[in-house]
Every structure is written in C-alpha cells, then in structure tokens.
VORO-918207 format. One record per residue (C-alpha): residue number from 1; residue in three letters; x, y, z. Coordinates in Angstrom, 1 decimal. Example, Ala and Ser with C-alpha at 12.3 -4.5 7.8 and 13.67 -1.06 7.14 Angstrom:
2
 num residu      x      y      z
   1    ALA   12.3   -4.5    7.8
   2    SER   13.7   -1.1    7.1
END
This chain:
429
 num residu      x      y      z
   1    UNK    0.0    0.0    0.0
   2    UNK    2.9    2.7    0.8
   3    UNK    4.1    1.7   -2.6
   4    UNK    0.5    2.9   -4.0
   5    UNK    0.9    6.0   -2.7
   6    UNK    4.3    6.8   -3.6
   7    UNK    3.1    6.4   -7.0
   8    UNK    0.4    8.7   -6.4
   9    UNK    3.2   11.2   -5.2
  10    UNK    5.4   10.7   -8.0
  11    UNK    2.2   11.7  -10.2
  12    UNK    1.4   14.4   -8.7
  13    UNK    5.0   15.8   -9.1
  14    UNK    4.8   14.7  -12.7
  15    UNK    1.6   16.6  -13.4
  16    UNK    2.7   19.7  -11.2
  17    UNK    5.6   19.6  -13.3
  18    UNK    4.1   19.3  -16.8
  19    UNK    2.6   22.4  -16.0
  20    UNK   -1.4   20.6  -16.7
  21    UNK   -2.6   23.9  -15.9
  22    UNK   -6.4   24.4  -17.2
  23    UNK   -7.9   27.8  -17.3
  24    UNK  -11.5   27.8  -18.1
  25    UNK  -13.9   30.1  -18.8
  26    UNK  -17.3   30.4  -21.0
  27    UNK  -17.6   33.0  -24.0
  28    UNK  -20.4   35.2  -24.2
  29    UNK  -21.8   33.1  -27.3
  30    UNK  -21.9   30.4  -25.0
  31    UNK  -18.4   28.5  -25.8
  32    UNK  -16.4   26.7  -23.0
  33    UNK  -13.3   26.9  -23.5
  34    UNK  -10.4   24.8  -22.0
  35    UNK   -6.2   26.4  -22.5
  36    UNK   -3.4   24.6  -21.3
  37    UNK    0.1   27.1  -21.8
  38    UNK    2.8   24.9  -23.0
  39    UNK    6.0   26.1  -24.2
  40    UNK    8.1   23.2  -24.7
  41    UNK    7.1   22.2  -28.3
  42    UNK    6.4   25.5  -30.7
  43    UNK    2.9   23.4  -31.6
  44    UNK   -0.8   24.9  -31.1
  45    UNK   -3.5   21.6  -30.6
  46    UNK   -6.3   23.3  -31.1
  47    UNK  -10.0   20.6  -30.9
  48    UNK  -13.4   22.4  -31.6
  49    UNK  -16.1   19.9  -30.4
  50    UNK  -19.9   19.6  -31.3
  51    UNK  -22.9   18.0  -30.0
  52    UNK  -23.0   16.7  -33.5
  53    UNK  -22.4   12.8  -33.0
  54    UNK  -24.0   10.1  -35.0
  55    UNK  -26.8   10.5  -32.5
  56    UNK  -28.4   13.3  -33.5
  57    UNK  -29.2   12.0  -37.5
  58    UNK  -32.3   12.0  -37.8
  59    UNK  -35.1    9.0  -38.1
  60    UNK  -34.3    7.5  -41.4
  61    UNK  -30.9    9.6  -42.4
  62    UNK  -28.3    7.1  -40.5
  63    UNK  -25.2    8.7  -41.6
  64    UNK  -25.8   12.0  -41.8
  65    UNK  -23.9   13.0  -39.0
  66    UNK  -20.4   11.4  -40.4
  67    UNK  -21.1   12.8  -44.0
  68    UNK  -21.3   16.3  -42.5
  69    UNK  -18.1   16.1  -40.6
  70    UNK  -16.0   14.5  -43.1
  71    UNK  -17.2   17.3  -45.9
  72    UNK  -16.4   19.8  -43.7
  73    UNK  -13.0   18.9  -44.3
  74    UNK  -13.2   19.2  -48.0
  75    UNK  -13.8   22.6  -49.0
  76    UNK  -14.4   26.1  -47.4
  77    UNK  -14.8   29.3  -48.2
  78    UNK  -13.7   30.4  -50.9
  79    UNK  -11.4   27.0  -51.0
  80    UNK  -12.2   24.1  -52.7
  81    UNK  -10.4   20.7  -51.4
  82    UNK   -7.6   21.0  -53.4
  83    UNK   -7.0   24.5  -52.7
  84    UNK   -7.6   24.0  -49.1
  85    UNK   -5.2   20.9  -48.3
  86    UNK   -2.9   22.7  -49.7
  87    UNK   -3.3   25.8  -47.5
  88    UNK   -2.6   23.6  -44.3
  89    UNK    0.3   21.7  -46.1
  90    UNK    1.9   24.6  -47.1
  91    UNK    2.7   26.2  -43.7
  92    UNK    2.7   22.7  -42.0
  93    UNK   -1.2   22.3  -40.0
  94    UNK   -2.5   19.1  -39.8
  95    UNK   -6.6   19.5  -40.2
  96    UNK   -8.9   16.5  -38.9
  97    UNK  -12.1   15.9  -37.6
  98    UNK  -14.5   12.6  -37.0
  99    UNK  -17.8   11.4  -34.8
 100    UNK  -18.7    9.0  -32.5
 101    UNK  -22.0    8.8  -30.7
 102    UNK  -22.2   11.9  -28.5
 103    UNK  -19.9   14.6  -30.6
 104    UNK  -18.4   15.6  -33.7
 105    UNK  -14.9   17.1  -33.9
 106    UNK  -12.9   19.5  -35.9
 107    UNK   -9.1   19.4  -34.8
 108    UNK   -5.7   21.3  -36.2
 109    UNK   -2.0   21.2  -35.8
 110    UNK    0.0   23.8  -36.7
 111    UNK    3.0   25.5  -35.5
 112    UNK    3.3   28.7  -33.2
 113    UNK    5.1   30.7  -35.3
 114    UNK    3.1   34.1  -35.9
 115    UNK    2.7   33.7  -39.7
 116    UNK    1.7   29.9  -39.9
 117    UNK   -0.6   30.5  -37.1
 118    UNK   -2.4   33.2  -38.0
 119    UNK   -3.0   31.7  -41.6
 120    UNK   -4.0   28.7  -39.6
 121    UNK   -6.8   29.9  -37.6
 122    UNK   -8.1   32.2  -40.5
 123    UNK   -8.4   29.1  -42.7
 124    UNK   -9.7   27.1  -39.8
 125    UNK  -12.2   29.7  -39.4
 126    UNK  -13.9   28.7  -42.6
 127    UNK  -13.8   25.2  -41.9
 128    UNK  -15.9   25.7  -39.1
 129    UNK  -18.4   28.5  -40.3
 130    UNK  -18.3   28.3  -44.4
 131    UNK  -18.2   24.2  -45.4
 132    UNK  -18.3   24.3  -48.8
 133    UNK  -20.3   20.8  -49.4
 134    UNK  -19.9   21.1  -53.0
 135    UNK  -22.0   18.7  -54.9
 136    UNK  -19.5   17.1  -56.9
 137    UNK  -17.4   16.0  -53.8
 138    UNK  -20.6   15.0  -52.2
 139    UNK  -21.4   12.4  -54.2
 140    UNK  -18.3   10.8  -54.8
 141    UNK  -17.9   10.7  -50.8
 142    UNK  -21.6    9.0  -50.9
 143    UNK  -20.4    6.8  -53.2
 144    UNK  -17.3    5.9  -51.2
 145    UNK  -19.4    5.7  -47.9
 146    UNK  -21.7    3.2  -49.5
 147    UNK  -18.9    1.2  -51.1
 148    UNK  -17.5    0.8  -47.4
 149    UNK  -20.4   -0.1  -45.4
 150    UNK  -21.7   -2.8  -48.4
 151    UNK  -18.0   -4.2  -47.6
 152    UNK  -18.2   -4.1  -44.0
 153    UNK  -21.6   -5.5  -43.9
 154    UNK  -19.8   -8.8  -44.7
 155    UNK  -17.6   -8.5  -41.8
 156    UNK  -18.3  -10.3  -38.7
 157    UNK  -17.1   -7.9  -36.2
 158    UNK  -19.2   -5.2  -38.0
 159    UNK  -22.0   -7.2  -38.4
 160    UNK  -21.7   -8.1  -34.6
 161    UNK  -21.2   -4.9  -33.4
 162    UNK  -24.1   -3.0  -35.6
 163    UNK  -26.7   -6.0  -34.4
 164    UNK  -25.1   -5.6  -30.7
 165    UNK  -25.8   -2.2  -30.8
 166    UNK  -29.7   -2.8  -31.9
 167    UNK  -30.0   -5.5  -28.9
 168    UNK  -29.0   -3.1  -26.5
 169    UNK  -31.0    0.2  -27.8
 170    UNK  -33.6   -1.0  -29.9
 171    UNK  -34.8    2.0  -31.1
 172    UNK  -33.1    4.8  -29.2
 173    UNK  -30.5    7.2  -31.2
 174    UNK  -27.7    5.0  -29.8
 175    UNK  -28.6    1.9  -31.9
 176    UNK  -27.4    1.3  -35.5
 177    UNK  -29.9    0.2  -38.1
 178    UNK  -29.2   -3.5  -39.0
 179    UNK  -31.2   -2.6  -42.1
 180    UNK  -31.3    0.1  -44.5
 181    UNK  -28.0    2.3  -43.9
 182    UNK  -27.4    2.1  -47.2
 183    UNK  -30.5    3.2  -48.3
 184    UNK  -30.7    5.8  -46.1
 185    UNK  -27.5    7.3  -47.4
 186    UNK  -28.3    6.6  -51.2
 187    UNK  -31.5    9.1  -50.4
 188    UNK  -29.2   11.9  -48.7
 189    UNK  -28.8   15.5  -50.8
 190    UNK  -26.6   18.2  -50.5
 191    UNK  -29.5   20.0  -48.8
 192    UNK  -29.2   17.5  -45.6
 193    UNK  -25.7   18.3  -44.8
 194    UNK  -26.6   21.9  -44.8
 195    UNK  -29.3   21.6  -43.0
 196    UNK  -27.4   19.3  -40.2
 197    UNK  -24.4   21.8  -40.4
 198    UNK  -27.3   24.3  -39.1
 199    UNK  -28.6   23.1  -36.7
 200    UNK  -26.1   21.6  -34.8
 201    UNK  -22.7   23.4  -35.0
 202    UNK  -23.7   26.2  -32.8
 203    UNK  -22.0   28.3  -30.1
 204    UNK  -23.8   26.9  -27.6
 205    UNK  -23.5   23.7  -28.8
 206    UNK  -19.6   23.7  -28.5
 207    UNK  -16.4   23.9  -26.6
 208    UNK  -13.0   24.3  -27.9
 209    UNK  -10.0   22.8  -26.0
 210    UNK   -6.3   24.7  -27.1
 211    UNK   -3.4   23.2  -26.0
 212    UNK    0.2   24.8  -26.9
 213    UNK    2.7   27.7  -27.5
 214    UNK    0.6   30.4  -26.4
 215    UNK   -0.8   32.8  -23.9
 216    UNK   -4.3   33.3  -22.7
 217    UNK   -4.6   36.9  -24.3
 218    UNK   -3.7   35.1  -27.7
 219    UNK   -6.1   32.3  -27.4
 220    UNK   -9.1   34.8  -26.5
 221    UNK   -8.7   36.3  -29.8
 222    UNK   -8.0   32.9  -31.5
 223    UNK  -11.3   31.7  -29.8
 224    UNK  -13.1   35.0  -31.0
 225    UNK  -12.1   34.5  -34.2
 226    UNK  -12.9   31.0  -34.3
 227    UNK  -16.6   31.4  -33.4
 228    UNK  -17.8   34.8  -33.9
 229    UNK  -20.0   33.5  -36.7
 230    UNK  -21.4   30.3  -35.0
 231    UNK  -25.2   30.5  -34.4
 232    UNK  -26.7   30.2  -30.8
 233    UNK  -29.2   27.3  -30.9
 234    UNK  -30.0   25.5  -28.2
 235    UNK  -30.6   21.3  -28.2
 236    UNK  -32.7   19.4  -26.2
 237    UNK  -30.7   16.2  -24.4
 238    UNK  -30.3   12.9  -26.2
 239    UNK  -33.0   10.9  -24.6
 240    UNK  -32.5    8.4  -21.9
 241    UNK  -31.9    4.8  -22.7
 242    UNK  -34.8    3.0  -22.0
 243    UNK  -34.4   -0.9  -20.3
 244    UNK  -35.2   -3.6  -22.9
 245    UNK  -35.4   -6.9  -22.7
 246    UNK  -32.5   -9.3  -23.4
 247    UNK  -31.7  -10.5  -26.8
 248    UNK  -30.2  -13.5  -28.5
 249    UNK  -29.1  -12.6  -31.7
 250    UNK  -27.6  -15.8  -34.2
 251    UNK  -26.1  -14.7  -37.4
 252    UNK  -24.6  -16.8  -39.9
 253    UNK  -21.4  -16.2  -41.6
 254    UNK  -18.5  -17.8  -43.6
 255    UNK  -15.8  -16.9  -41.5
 256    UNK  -13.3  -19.8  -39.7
 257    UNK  -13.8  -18.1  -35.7
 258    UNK  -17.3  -17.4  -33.7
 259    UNK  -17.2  -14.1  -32.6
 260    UNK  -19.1  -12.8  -29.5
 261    UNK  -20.8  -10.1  -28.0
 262    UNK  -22.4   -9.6  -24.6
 263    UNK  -23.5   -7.0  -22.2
 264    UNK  -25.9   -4.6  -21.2
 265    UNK  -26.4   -0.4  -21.4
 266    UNK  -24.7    0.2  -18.1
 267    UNK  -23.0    3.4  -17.3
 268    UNK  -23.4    7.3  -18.1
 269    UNK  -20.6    9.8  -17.8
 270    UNK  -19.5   11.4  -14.4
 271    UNK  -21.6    7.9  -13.1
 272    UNK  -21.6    7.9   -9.4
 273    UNK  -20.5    4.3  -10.1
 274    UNK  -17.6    5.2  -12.5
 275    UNK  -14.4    4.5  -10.3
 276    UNK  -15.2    0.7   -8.5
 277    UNK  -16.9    0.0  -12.0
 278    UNK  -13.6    1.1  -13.9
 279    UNK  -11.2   -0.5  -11.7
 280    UNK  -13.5   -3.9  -11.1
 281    UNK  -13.8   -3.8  -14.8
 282    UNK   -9.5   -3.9  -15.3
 283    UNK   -9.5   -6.7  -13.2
 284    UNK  -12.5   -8.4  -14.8
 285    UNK  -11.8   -8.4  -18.4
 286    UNK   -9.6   -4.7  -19.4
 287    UNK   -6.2   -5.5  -18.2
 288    UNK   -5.3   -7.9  -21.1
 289    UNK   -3.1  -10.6  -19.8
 290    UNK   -3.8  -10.3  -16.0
 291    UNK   -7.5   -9.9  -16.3
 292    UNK   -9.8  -12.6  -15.2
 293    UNK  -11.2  -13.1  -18.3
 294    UNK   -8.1  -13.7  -20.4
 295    UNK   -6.4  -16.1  -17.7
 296    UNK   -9.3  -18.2  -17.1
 297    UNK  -10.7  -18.5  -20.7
 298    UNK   -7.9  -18.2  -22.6
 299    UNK   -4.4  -18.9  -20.8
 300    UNK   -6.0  -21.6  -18.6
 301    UNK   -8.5  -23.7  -20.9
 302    UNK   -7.1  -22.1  -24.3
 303    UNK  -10.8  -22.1  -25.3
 304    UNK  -10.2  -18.0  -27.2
 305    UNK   -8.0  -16.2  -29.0
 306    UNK   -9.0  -13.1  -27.5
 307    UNK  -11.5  -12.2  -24.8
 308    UNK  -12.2   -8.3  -22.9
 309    UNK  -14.4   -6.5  -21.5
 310    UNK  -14.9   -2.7  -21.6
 311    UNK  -17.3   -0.1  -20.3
 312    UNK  -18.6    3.1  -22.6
 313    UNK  -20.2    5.6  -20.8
 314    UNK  -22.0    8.4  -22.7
 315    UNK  -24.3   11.3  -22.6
 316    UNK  -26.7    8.1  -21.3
 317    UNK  -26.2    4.6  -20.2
 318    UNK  -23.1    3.2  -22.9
 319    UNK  -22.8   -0.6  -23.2
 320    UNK  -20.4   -2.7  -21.0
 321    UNK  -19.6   -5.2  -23.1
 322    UNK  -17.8   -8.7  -23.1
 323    UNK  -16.1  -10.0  -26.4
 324    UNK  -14.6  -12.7  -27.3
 325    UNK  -13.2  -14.8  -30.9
 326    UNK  -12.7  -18.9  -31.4
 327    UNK  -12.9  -21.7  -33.0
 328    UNK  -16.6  -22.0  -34.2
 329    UNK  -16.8  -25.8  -32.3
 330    UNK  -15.6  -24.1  -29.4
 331    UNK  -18.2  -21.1  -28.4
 332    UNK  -20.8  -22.9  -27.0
 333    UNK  -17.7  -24.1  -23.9
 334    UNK  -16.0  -20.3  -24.2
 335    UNK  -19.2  -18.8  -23.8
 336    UNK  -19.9  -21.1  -20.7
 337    UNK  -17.2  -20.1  -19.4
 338    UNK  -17.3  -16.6  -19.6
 339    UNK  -20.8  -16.6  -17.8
 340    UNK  -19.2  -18.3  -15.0
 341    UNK  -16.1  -16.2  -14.7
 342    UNK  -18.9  -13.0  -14.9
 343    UNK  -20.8  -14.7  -12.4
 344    UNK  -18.4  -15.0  -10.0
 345    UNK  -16.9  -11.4  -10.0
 346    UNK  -20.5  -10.3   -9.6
 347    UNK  -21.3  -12.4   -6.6
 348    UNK  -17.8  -12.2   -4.6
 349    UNK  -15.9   -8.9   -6.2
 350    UNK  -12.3   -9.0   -6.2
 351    UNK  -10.0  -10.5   -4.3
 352    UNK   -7.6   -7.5   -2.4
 353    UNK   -4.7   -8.5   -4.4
 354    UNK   -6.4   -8.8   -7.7
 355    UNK   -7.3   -5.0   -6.4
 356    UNK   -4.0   -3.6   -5.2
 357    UNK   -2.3   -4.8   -8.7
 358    UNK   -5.0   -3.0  -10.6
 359    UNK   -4.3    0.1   -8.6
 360    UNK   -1.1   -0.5   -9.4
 361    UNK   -0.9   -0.6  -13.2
 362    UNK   -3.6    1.9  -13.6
 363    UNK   -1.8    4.4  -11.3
 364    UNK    1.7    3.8  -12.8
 365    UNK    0.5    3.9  -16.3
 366    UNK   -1.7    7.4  -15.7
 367    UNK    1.4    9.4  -16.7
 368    UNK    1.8    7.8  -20.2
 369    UNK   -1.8    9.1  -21.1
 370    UNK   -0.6   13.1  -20.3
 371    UNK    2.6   12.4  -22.0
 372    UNK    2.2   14.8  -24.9
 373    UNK    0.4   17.9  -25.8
 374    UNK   -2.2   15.9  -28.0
 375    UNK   -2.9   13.3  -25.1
 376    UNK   -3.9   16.3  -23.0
 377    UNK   -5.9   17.8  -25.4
 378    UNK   -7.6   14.6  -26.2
 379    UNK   -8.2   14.3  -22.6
 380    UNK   -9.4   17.7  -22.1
 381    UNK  -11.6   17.1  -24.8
 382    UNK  -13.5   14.4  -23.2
 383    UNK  -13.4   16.5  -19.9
 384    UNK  -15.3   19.2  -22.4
 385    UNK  -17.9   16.9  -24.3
 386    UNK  -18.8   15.7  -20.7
 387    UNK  -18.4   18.8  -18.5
 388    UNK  -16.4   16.8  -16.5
 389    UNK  -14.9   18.9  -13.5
 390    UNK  -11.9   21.0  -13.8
 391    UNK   -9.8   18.7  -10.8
 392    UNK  -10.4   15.4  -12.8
 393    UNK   -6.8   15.3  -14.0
 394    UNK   -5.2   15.8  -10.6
 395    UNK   -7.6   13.8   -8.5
 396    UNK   -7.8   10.6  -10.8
 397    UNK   -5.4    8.5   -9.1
 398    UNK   -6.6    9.1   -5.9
 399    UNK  -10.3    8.4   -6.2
 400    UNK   -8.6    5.3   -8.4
 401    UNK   -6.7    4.6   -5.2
 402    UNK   -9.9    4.8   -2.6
 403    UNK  -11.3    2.0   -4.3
 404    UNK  -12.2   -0.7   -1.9
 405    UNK  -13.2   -4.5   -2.4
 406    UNK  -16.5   -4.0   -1.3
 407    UNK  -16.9   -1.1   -3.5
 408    UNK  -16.4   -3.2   -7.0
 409    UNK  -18.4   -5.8   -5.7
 410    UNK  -21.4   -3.7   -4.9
 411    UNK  -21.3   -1.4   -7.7
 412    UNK  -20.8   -4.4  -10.0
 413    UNK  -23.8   -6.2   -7.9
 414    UNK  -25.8   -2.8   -8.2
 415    UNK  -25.4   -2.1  -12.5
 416    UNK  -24.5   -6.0  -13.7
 417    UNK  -27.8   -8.1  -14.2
 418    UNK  -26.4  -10.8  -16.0
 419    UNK  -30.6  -11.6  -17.1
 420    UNK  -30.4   -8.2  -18.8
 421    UNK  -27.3   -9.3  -20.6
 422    UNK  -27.7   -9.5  -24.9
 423    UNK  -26.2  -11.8  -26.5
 424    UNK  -24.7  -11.7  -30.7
 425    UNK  -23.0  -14.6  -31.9
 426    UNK  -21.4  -14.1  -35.2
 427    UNK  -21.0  -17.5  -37.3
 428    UNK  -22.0  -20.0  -34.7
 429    UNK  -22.1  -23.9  -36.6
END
C-alpha cells in the first residue's frame, strides 16, 4: 500500500511539473473553453467539439452525422479541397475531424510561429463557419461511404457490433440500423448536410480545448475569431436509454472463428459508479493478460483467442460489453465459461490482491496518457464533451486509489444483471 501512494506522489509531481494547468472560462456566445500554456514544443492543438455525434441523424438519415463532418473537411470558403489541403500543407497544420455517438470534432495542428498561425486559424475559421459541401465531392464521398459499409456488412465484427448495438437500444439514437443504412445514405442531398451543419454546429453547442505555445490573451482572440460566426441554438438532451429486454441474436457467416458479444447499457458519464466499476472492470476483463477473463478463458482452458471487457459511458447509459473470438466448435464451452467467470466477480468482487495490482498498473501507467500535448488535449476534450470537472486530472489516481473490495463488488452487484445481458454470436455452426 505505501508503494500505491508513492506512486500517487510521484504523479502528482509529474503533473505539477508538466505544468497541466487548465484555465476555463465560457464565452459570451456560449463556448467553454479549455487552455493549457505549454511552451516546450512550438505546436498549437487546437480541438473544436460539437454535439453533433452520429446521434443526432435524424429517423431515417443514419449517416448524416459522419457525411457532415467529413465534408467539412473538404472545402471552405472560398477554398475548394484541393486548394484547401494545400493551404494547411503549405505552412505545416494538420486539419482532422471525425464522430462517435455523442460529438463531432474538428481538430488542427499547426506551428506557433506568428505567420503559420495566423494563416492557420483564419483558414480554420472557414472550416468551421463556411463548409463548402460542394455537390460534386458529395457524391463521390456518398459513393465511397456506401462502397464501405456494403463491404463491412460482410464482416463479422461489423456485423456483430451493428446487431449488438440494436440489442442493446432497440430504437433509441444509440442503436445502428441492421437494415437500411445504405439506403438511407443513397436518399441523402446536398441540402441535408446543410441543414445538419445548421442546426447543430452552434456556439452553444460547442467547446474548444487549445493546448500549446501560447498565452491566454492570444487564445481569447484565437477563440473569437474562431466562433464569432457560429449561431446560438439551443438542443434538447439525447433521450434516456430506455431498459429492454434481453436479446439473442444468431447470425450466420462464412468466417473460420465465432465471434461474440455480450453485455448490457450500463454506465453514463460522471456515473456515481464510475471508479469501483472502472477498476473492477481492469481486473475483470480490461487488463489484457492479468484480467480474469483472459487467464481463465484463454491462458488456462485455451478455449479463445481473444477475450475483454470494456465499459462506454455516454451522454446516457453506454454498453459494457464482453467479447470474445474462437474456433466456431468451441463457443458454446467459451461462452460457458465466460458466464461463470462474470458470475463470479458479480457475486464475490475481487479478491484485495487482484485489487491492489490493478491500482497498481492503472496508477503507474496514468502518466503515459498526459505524455504529450495531443494526449492532453484529447483528454481535455473528453473532460469538455462531458463537463467533466476542472480537478479530474489531478484527482484521478486518488479516487482510483480509494477504491475498496467492497466497492467493486457492490457497484458491479448494483449495475450487472447478467438476465439483462444480450447476447450476438457471429457465425455459430
């Protein structure tokens, strides 16, 4: 235990000494805004979130969300993609952007130096406020979209994951349609993305996390620059998951391993739950080699090639979810197995050594996750999608640390109802 909190010492002193910093504040459009000063590297991160995740589509337009980002990337202004690649090229910036559920992002790269990053953020700018969506590169991106979901739609791990997703949410915005995607996109226009660009990539519907070679009166401007011409439009929330009943889910498929999925909607962001869940969950089936999971299934009975477990929280209740791959003859006895292992960590938690390693390798591998000016701004990023609290950085390890026995047991007793638990299979004999 003294060795625990040594470690928790030593990562204090590393995070006093990277200077993690964070000055927040809100604009008067409504943007929070999160600055770390870092001088080390002459490199601005700069990440302009949305509450524009896959999500929000609308009923019927599955895809919408990812079209929008991705095409906001390809044209602006008066730039089109051609042009505007080779504006961020030209002086160096890396521009980016992607979904998942809950947000969309818009991210750049770019070095300090006056010039480059004042043609940067003037560029940038456009990105944000002006996409472009011309027609032409609309349709070929359709095209391509299509071209990759018909191909995944033969994959097992996408086929498990999208009918996964459907068990668990049925028809909440959380869910993926196991029918009709492509459709839906084949019916998109040009008019969609605007319309999507409109009504969700708002002031008050964003936060911007710069991390970098500058001060605080620099990034006010940068900020003010940034946004000045978002909209103020206010969303309602995403809509609580709902509790369905359990599925089993059989899908056939021509590939040589099973592949499984099982779980429940479990856990939201800033969950009460979150730290016994996180830790138990390391032990259970996240730590890889030393988890449960992996030494009983795999290293001791050899039944998998893989097998994890993982929690998601979101906006509202994310899966936790057990996978695993194998022989096709061999699921039915993996399977078994895993719902004992599961079982058993429900009923009698941890044991305290299972527990004090897992403080162990979480605590000493915190630092490697704040190691570089993108980590933190990935991290603050999350801290901004979720308005986490402005201390989460610095008092990680020791709520990791507080963790108790009978704390993973009962939260894991409390959220795990293993009746409630879907189940895909993926090319079962």
């Amino acid at each position: 235990m003294k060795f625990i909190f040594l470690l928790i010492g030593l990562i204090s002193t590393f995070i006093a000494h990277a200077k993690i910093d964070i000055d927040f504040w809100t604009t008067d459009n409504g943007v929070r805004v999160y600055f770390v000063e870092s001088h080390e590297l002459p490199i601005v991160d700069i990440n302009i979130n949305f509450d524009a995740g896959a999500a929000r589509d609308p009923v019927g337009k599955s895809g919408l969300a990812n079209l929008t980002n991705y095409l906001m990337l390809l044209g602006a202004g008066q730039y089109n993609e051609n042009q505007i690649s080779n504006l961020f090229s030209d002086i160096g910036s890396t521009l980016g952007g992607g979904i998942d559920h809950d947000h969309a992002k818009l991210n750049i790269r770019t070095l300090s130096k006056k010039d480059a990053l004042n043609q940067t953020i003037e560029t940038f700018k456009l990105v944000i406020s002006e996409p472009r969506f011309d027609q032409e590169t609309f349709e070929r991106e359709k095209k391509s979209t299509i071209s990759f979901l018909e191909q995944s739609m033969t994959q097992p791990d996408s086929l498990g994951t999208n009918a996964f997703k459907k068990a668990l949410f049925g028809n909440h915005p959380y869910a993926f349609p196991e029918q009709g995607i492509v459709e839906n996109i084949q019916k998109l226009d040009r008019k969609d993305l605007v319309s999507f660009y409109n009504e969700y990539y708002s002031a008050q519907n964003a936060s911007i996390v710069i991390v970098g070679d500058v001060n605080k009166t620099e990034v006010k401007k940068i900020v003010a620059q940034l946004t000045q011409n978002l909209p103020k439009k206010n969303h309602p929330s995403i809509p609580a998951v709902d509790t369905i009943s359990a599925q089993e889910v059989m899908i056939s498929n021509p590939a040589q391993q099973a592949h499984l999925f099982y779980g429940m909607p479990s856990m939201v962001r800033l969950d009460e739950d979150f730290y016994p869940l996180y830790v138990g969950n390391y032990i259970l089936g996240g730590g890889g080699f030393v988890s449960r999971l992996t030494g009983e299934v795999r290293e001791k009975n050899g039944l998998v090639y893989s097998v994890y477990s993982y929690f998601m929280p979101m906006h509202q209740k994310g899966p936790f979810q057990i996978g695993l791959q194998t022989k096709k003859e061999q699921i039915d006895d993996a399977f078994k197995l895993v719902k004992e292992v599961v079982s058993d960590f429900i009923k009698n938690g941890p044991t305290e050594k299972e527990l004090n390693d897992a403080k162990l390798n979480l605590i000493g591998g915190f630092p490697l996750r704040l190691d570089s000016n993108k980590k933190i701004s990935e991290y603050l990023s999350m801290m901004a999608i979720y308005n986490y609290p402005i201390d989460y950085l610095e008092t990680f390890t020791k709520n990791i640390n507080n963790v108790t026995v009978n704390e993973v047991k009962e939260a894991f007793q409390r959220r795990m109802d293993m009746s409630k638990f879907s189940t895909v299979i993926v090319g079962k004999n």
